[in-house]
C-alpha positions as CSV (number, residue, x, y, z in Angstrom):
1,X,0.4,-17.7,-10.7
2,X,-1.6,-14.4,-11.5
3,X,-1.6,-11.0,-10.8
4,X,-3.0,-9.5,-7.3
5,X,-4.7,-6.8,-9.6
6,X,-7.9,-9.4,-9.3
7,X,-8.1,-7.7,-6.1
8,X,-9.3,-4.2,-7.2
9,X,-11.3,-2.9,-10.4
10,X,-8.7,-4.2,-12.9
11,X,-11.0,-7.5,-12.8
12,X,-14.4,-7.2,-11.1
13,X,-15.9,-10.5,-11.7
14,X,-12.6,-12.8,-10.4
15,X,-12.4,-10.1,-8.0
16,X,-15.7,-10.8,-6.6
17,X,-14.8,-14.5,-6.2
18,X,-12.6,-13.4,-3.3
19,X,-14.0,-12.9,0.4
20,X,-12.9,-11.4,3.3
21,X,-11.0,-14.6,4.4
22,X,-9.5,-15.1,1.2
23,X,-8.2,-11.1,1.0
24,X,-7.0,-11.4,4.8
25,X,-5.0,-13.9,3.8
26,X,-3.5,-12.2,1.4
27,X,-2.6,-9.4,3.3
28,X,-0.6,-11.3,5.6
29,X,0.9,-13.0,3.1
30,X,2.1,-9.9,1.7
31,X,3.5,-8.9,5.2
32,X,5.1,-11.4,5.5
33,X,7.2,-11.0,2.5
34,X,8.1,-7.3,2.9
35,X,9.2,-8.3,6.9
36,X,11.8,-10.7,5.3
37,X,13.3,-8.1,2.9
38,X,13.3,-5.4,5.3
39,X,14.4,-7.5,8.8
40,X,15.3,-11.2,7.5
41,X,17.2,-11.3,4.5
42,X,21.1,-10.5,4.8
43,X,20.9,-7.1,3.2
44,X,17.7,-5.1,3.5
45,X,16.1,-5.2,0.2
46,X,14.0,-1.9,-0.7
47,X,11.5,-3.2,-3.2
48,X,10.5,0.4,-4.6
49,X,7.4,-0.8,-7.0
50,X,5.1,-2.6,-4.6
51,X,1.7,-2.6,-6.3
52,X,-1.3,-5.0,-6.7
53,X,0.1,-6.6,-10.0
54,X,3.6,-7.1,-8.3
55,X,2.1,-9.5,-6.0
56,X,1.5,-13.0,-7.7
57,X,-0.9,-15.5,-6.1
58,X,-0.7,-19.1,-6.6
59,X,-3.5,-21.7,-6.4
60,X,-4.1,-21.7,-3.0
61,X,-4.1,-17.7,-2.8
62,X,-0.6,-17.8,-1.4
63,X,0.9,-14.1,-2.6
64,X,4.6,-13.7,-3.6
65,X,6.3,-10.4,-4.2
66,X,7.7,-10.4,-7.7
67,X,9.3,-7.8,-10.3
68,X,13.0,-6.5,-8.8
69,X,14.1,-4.8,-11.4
70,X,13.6,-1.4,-9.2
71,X,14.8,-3.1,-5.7
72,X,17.7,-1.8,-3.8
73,X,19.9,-3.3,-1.7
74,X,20.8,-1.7,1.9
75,X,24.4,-2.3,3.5
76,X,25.1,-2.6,6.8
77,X,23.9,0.5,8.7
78,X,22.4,2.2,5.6
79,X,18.9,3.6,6.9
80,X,18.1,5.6,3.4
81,X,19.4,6.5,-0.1
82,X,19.0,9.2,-2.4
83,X,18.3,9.3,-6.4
84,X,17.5,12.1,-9.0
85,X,15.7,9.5,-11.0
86,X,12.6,8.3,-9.0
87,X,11.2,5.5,-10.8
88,X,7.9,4.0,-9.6
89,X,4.0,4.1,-9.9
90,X,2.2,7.0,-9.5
91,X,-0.7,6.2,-6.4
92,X,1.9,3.9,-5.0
93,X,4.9,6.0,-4.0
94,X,5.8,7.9,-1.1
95,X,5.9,11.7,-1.0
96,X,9.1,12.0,0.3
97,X,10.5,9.8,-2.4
98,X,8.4,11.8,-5.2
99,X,9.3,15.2,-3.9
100,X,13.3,14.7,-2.7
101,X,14.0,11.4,-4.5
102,X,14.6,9.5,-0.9
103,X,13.8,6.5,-0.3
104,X,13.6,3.7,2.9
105,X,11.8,1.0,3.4
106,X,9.2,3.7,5.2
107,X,8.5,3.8,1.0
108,X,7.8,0.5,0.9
109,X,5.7,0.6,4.2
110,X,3.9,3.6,2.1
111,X,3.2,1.4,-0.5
112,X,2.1,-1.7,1.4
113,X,-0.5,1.3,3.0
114,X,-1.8,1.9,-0.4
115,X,-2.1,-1.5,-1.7
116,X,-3.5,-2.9,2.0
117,X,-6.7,0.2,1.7
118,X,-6.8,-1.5,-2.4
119,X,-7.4,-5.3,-1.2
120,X,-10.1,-4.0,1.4
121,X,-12.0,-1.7,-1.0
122,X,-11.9,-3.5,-4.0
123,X,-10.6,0.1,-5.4
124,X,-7.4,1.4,-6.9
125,X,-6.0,4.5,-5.5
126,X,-5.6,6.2,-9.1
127,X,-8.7,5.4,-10.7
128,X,-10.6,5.9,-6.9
129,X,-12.7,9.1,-7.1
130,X,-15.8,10.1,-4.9
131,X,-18.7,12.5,-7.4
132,X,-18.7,15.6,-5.1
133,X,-15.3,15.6,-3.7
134,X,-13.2,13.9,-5.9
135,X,-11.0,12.4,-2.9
136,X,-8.4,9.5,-3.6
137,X,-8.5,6.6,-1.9
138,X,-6.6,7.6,1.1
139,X,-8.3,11.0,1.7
140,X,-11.7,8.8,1.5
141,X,-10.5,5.7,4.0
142,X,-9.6,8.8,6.3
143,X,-12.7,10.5,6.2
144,X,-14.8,7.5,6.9
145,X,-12.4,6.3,9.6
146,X,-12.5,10.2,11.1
147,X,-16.3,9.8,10.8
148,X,-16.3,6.6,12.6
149,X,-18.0,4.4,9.7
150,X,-14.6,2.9,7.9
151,X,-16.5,-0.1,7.4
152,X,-18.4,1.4,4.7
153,X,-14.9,1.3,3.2
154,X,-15.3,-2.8,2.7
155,X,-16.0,-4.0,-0.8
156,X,-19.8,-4.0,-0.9
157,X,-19.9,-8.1,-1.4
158,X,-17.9,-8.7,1.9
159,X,-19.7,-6.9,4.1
160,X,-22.4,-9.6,5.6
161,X,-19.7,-12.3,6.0
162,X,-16.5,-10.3,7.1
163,X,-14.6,-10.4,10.7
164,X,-15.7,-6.3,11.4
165,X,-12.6,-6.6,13.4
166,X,-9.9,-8.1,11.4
167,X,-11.8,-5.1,8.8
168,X,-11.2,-2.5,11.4
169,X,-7.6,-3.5,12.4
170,X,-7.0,-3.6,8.7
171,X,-7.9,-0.1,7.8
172,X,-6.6,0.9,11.1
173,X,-3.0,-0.7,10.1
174,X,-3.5,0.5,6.4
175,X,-4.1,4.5,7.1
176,X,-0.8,4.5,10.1
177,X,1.2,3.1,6.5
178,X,0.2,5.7,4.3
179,X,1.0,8.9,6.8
180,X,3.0,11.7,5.3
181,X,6.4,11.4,7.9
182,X,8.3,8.4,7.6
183,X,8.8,8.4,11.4
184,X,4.9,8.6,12.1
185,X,5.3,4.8,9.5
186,X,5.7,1.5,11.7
187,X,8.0,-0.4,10.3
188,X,7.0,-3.9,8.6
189,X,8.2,-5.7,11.8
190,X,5.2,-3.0,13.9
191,X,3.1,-4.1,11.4
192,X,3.3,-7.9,11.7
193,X,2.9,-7.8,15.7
194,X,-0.1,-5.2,15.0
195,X,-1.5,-7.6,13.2
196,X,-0.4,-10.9,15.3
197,X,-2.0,-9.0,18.8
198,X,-4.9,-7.5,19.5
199,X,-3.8,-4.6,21.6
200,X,-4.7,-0.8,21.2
201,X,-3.4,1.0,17.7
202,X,-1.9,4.3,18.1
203,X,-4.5,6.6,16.1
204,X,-3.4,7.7,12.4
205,X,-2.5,11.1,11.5
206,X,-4.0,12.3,8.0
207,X,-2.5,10.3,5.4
208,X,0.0,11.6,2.6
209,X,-1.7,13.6,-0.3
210,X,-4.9,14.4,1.5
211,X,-5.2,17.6,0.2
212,X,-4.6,19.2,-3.9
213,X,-0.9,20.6,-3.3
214,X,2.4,21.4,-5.5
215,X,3.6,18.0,-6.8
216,X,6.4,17.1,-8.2
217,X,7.1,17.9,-11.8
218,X,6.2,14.8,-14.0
219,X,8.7,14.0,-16.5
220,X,7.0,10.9,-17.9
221,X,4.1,9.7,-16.8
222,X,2.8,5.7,-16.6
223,X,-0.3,5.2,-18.0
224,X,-0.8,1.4,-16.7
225,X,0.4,-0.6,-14.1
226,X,3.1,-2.2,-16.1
227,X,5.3,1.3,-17.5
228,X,7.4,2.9,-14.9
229,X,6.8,6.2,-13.6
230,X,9.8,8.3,-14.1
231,X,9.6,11.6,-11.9
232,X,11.6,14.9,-11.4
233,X,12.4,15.4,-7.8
234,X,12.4,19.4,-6.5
């Protein structure tokens, strides 16, 4: 098995080897998994560190989730938790996990939002950067669905052979993930059906981090995607 992070910049050639087919697949792969932590299993299983190279693909492009060691349990009726040590990946977690050190699996929904707008662009959300404006990935996907053209968020390659709407849907599904209130997120078990049916999507509000704000203060920061991200809550 490898790493997902053939999906973004990490790896541009094997990257390019993957179409839209191959990266839709993927994606619902990926649902797939997080729907059984967070509805199937017998506990509810918080993953906490869901990023591009904590998704394994076999031979046949099948993902699996991997790397626990951050994972949570839930018991019972347990919705959310609370921690003074946030542990993570910086582009990856949630604000309200980064700023008051709680965490659901809305965080993990966050994070699938993140990684979802990664497989379509080709782009990581860290190292994503527009000349003039200097947007992340988020604040760009938002603009150009706002603008009507989030196509133009498709990897370049893609673009003559994708299914526009499975692309649309996609982005759609991606930027209602990545919203700043965890009750604005679906949960994974919205985001299967969303996916499954082709109904109307309730429209996104502006994604988490849009704009230059206070963050939280770092206490030691990850310079890869294999360190962990250890932040200070306020």
């Amino acid at each position: 098995m490898r790493a997902c992070a053939i999906l973004t910049q990490a790896d541009k050639i094997r990257s390019l080897t993957l179409d839209w087919s191959d990266r839709f697949h993927i994606i619902h792969g990926i649902v797939r998994g997080l729907l059984y932590l967070h509805h199937d299993s017998r506990f509810k299983i918080v993953h906490r560190d869901l990023k591009a190279s904590n998704i394994l693909l076999d031979a046949d492009m099948n993902p699996k989730i991997s790397d626990f060691g951050l994972a949570r349990m839930f018991r019972d009726q347990e919705i959310e938790a609370n921690t003074n040590r946030i542990v993570g990946t910086l582009g990856y977690i949630s604000p309200e996990y980064a700023v008051d050190g709680t965490f659901s699996e809305k965080s993990d929904v966050f994070s699938f939002g993140v990684l979802l707008l990664e497989i379509v662009s080709g782009k990581t959300n860290r190292e994503f950067s527009r000349e003039k404006d200097n947007d992340n990935l988020l604040t760009h996907a938002w603009r150009l669905y706002e603008e009507g053209m989030a196509l133009v968020l498709l990897s370049a390659h893609m673009r003559e052979s994708c299914v526009e709407s499975e692309v649309l849907r996609s982005i759609h599904i991606g930027l209602l993930c990545v919203q700043h209130h965890t009750n604005d997120r679906p949960t994974m078990l919205s985001v299967a059906l969303m996916f499954d049916q082709d109904g109307a999507l309730p429209p996104p509000k502006q994604p988490a981090f849009f704009a230059e704000g206070i963050l939280p203060k770092v206490k030691q920061i990850s310079v890869n995607d294999v360190t962990i991200t250890m932040l200070e809550p306020r």
